[in-house]
C-alpha positions, 0 to 999 in steps of 0.5 A: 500500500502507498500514500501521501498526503501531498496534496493536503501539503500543497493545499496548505501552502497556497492556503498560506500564500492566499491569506498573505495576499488576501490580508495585505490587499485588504491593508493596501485598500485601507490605507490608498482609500477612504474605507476607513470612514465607513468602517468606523461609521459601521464597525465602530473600528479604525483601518489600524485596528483592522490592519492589526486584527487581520495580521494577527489572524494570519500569524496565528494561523501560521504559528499553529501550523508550524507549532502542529509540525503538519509535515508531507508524509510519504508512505509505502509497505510493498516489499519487503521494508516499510518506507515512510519518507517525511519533513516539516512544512517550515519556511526555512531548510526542512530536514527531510527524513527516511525511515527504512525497516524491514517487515520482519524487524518491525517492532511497534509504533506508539502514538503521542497526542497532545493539544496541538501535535500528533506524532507516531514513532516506530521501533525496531528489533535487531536481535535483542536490540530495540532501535527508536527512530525520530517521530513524525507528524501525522497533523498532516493526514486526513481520518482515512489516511491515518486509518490507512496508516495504522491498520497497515502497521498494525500487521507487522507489530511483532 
């Protein structure tokens, strides 16, 4: 079985770009027009305090993003190893990441939630040795593909 979830990835990065025009355009508009008088009229707000708002909204929703580590995943089981190929959407170098094991040396996967992350981390057994390798965001996959996901590791758990 394959997956991935790089459409969600490209969805949420034009997302980003969208909301930066939209939020700048409606700026630019505040302060080369004259909306500000009926924005006060009706809002009872002033173009800074809108300008402010909106920008705050972006940063949010930016820093949410980049808190969750959302991350492109890249999932594969044919074969003989389990292949998950995975890096964080952040603006600045993304350290991209390959985890290769053998189906037989698969050993488990644990899965850590808290408020705003969901991560799984795979281990695997050498001989007697249990190797732990860095965990990945799932924030990034929908409920069918984590289900995916999880039912086809939870055929090789030993």
């Amino acid at each position: 079985m394959k997956f991935d979830n790089e459409r969600t990835v490209e969805k949420l990065q034009a997302l980003k770009k969208l909301y930066a025009i939209v939020v700048l355009a409606i700026i630019g508009l505040f302060y080369t027009t004259s909306l500000d008088i009926y924005t006060y009229k009706y809002l009872g707000l002033t173009k800074q305090t809108i300008a402010i708002v909106l920008v705050i909204a972006y940063l949010l929703y930016y820093l949410y993003h980049l808190s969750a580590k959302t991350s492109f995943i890249s999932y594969t089981d044919d074969g003989y190893k389990i292949v998950v190929r995975f890096y964080a959407i952040k603006p600045i170098n993304p350290k991209k990441n390959s985890i290769e094991i053998p189906k037989n040396q698969f050993y488990k996967y644990t899965i850590e939630r808290t408020l705003i992350t969901e991560e799984v981390t795979l281990y695997q057994k050498n001989g007697k040795q249990i190797s732990k390798y860095p965990p990945f965001s799932i924030k990034g996959l929908n409920k069918e593909e984590k289900t995916k996901l999880f039912d086809s590791l939870d055929l090789y758990v030993q």
